[in-house]
N, C-alpha and C positions, 0 to 999 in steps of 0.2 A: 172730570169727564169720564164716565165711563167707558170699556173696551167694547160693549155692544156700539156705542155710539160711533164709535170711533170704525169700528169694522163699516157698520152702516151706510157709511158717507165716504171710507176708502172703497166700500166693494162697487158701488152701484156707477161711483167715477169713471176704475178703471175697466169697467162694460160695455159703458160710451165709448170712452174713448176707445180702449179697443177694437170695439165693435166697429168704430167708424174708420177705423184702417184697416182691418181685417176684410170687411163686405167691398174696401175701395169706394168709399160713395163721397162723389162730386171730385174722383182722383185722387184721392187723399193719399195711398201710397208711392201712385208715379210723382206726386210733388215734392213727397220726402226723399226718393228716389233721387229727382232732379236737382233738388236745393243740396244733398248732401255730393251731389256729382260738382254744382257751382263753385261750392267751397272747397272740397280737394281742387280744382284747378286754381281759384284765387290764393289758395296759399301756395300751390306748384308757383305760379305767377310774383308772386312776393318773395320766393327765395331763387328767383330767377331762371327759374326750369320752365324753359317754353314746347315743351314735349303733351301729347294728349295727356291726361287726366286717367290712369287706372276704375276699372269698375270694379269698387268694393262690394257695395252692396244693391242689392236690386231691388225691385218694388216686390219681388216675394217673397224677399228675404224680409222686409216691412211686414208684410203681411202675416208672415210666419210667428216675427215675434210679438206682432200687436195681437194674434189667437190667441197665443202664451200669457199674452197681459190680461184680455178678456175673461180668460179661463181662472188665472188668480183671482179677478175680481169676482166671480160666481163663488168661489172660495170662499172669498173676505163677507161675503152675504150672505154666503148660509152660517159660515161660522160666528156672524153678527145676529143673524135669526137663532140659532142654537142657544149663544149666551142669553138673550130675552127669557129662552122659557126657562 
């Protein structure tokens, strides 16, 4: 397998998907926001701390690094176009 191939099919993935945490579309980062808020309090819960739950990260903080992923992937595409020619 080629590395064009290979850049090709990682760049244009992590575009979506970035893109689709990034713009927030249908919630996408307040859900990762929330489900990583669930999980710090079910393991608070499991090792017996019944105190609120710390907010680590936010739905900006999602969003900040899902641009960061997006932007790699613009990367991984041009430098999968580059190797073609």
């Amino acid at each position: 397998m080629s590395l064009a191939a290979v850049l090709l099919t990682a760049g244009p993935i992590c575009i979506v998907a970035g893109g689709t945490i990034a713009l927030n579309i249908r919630g996408s980062a307040q859900t990762l926001a929330r489900r990583a808020a669930d999980n710090r309090q079910r393991a608070m819960h499991a090792r017996g701390d019944l105190g609120p739950a710390p907010l680590v990260a936010s739905a900006g903080v999602y969003r900040y690094l899902a641009t960061a992923t997006a932007l790699c992937g613009l990367v991984l595409t041009l430098g999968g176009l580059l190797e073609i020619a």
